[in-house]
C-alpha positions in Angstrom: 1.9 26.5 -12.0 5.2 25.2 -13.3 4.7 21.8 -11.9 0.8 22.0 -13.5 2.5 22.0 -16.7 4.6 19.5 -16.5 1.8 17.1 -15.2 0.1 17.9 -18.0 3.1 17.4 -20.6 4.1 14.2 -19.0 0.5 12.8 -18.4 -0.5 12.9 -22.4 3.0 12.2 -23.5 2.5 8.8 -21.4 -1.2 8.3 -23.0 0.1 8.8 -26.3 2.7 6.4 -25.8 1.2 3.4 -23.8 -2.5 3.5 -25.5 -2.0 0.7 -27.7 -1.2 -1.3 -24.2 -3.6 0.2 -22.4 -6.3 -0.7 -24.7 -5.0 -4.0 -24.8 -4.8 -4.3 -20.9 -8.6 -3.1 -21.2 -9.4 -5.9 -24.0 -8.1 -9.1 -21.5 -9.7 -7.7 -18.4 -13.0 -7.3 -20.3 -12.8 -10.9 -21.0 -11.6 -12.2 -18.0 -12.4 -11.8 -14.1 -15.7 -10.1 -13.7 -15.6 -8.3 -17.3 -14.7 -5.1 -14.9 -12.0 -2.4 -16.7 -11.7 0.2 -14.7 -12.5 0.4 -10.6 -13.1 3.9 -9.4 -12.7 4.7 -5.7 -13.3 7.5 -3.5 -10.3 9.3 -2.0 -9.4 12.5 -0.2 -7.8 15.3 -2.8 -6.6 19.0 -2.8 -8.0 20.4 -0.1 -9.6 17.7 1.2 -12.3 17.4 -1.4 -13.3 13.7 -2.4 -13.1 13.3 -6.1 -12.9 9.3 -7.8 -9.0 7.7 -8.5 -8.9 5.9 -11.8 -7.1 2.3 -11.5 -7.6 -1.0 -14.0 -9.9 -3.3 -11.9 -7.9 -5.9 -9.8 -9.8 -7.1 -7.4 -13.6 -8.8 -7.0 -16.4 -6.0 -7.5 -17.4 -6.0 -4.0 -13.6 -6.4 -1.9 -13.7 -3.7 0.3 -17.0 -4.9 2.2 -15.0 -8.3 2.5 -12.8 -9.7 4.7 -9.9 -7.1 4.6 -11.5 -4.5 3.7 -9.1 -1.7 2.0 -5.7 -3.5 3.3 -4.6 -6.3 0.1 -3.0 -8.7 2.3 -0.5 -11.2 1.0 -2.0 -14.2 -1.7 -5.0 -12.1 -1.2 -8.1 -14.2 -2.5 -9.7 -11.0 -3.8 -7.3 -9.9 -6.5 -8.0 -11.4 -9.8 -5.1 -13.7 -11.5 -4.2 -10.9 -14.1 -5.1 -8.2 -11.7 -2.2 -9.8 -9.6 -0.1 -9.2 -12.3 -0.9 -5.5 -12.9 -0.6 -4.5 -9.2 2.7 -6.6 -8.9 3.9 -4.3 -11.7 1.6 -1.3 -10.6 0.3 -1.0 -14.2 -3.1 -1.2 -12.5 -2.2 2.9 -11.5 -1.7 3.7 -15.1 -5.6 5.1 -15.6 -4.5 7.8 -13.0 -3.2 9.7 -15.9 -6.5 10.7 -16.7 -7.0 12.0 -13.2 -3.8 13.9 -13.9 -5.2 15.7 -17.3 -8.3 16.1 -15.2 -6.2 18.1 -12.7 -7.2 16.1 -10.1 -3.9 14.8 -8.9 -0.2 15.6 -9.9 2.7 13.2 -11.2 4.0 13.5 -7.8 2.6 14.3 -4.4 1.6 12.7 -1.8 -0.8 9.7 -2.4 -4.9 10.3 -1.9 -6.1 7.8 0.6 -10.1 6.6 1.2 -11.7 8.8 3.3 -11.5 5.6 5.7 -7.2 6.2 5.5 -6.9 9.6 5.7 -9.0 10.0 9.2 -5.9 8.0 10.4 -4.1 11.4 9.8 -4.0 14.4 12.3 -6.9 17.1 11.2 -3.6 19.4 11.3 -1.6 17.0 8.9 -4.0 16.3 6.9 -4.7 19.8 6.0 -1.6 20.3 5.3 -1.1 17.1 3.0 -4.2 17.8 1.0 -2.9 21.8 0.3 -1.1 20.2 -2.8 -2.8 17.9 -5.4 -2.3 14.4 -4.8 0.4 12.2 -6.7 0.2 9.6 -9.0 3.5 9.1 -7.4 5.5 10.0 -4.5 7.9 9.8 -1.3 5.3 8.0 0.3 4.8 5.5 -2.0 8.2 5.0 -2.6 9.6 4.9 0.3 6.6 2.2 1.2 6.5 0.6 -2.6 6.0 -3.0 -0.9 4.2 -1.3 1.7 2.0 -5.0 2.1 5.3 -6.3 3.2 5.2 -4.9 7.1 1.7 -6.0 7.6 0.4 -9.2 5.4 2.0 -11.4 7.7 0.5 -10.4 10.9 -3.1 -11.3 13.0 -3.2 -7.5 14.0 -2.7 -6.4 10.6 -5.8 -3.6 10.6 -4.2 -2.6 14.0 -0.1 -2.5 12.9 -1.3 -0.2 9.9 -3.7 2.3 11.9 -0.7 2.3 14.8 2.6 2.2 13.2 2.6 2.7 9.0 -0.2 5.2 9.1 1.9 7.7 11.5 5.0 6.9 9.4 3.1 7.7 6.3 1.8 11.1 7.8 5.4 12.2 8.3 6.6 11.2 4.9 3.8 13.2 3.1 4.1 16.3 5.4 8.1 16.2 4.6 7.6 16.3 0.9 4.8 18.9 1.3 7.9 21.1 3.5 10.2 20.3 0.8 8.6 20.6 -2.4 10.5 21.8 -5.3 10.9 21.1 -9.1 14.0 19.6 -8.1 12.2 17.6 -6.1 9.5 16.2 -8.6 12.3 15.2 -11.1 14.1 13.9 -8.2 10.9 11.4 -7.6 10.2 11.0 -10.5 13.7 9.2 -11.8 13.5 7.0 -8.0 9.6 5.8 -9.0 11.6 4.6 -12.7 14.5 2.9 -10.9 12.5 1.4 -8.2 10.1 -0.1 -10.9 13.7 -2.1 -12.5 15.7 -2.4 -8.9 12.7 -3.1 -6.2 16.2 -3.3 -3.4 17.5 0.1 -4.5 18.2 2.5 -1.2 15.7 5.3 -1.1 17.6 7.0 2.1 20.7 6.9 0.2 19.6 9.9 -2.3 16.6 11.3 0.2 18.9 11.3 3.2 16.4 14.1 5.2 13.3 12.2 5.1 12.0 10.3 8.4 13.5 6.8 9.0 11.9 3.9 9.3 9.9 2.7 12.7 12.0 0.5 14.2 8.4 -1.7 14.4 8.3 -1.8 11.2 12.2 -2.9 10.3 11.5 -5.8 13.0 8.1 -6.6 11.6 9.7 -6.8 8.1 12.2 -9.4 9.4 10.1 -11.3 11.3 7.8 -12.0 7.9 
């Protein structure tokens, strides 16, 4: 209930604050592109009920039944020139806010995947992911915040993500789930703002319990 509250606090604080940029955002991709604004999606929420994430369109109408399907791999020739720019910047999440007021996801929790993503999750995990509203934010996505990174590169790309990030992911989301606090939310929270200035800063160094890296992943990072 206390973390409700805040949601809601911080959700129309932000709104008040960024609508000028947001309806400007909304003006240029009117204009531009394929005159698309906002892109909803289906993803898995609390309690494992589907509801529609809010993001600014970024990508052709019609990219998920194209080559790549829901992975955006790297110079991607899906994602529109200024949608490039908003999810380089992740301004493109920004519309989620309204899913926050809507109570449909948190500020932070763990992030709702398509239905697609989340059967990559254990029946058991994922039950236990989805008992907590999904974040705009999160461990998950912070820990993974150039998540594109460990896969673009690769031929088996669809395969790496189903075998090695998708099980990493799972145990990221079911640690924050174990170990959610207030504390916690502020915690993220104040990561997600200094990750958005310092892209290199050390995660582990300040969430020291959370599950390291797959080594497949570190060498699949250095091999890019």
């Amino acid at each position: 209930m206390i973390q409700r509250c805040f949601d809601v606090f911080f959700a129309s604080l932000a709104l008040a604050i960024l609508s000028p940029a947001l309806l400007i955002i909304g003006l240029i991709l009117k204009f531009s592109g394929e005159g698309e604004v906002i892109y909803k999606q289906e993803r898995v929420g609390l309690f494992r009920d589907n509801f529609h994430i809010l993001k600014f369109a970024t990508m052709l109408k019609d990219s998920p039944s194209l080559k790549g399907g829901t992975l955006t791999l790297k110079d991607d020739p899906r994602v529109l020139p200024f949608g490039g720019f908003l999810r380089k910047t992740k301004i493109n999440e920004l519309p989620q806010l309204i899913n926050v007021l809507k109570g449909d996801m948190s500020i932070i929790g763990p992030r709702p995947l398509v239905p697609n993503g989340e059967s990559n999750y254990s029946i058991d995990a994922s039950k236990h992911i989805r008992s907590v509203r999904p974040g705009l934010a999160g461990v998950g996505s912070l820990v993974l915040r150039d998540e594109e990174s460990y896969y673009s590169h690769r031929d088996d790309a669809a395969s790496f993500y189903k075998n090695v990030i998708s099980p990493y992911k799972e145990r990221l989301e079911v640690w924050y789930v174990d170990n959610r606090t207030v504390g916690l939310y502020f915690q993220i929270i104040f990561l997600t703002l200094v990750a958005v200035s310092n892209k290199n800063v050390d995660i582990f160094k300040y969430l020291n319990s959370i599950p390291e890296l797959p080594s497949d992943m570190i060498r699949s990072k250095a091999k890019k």
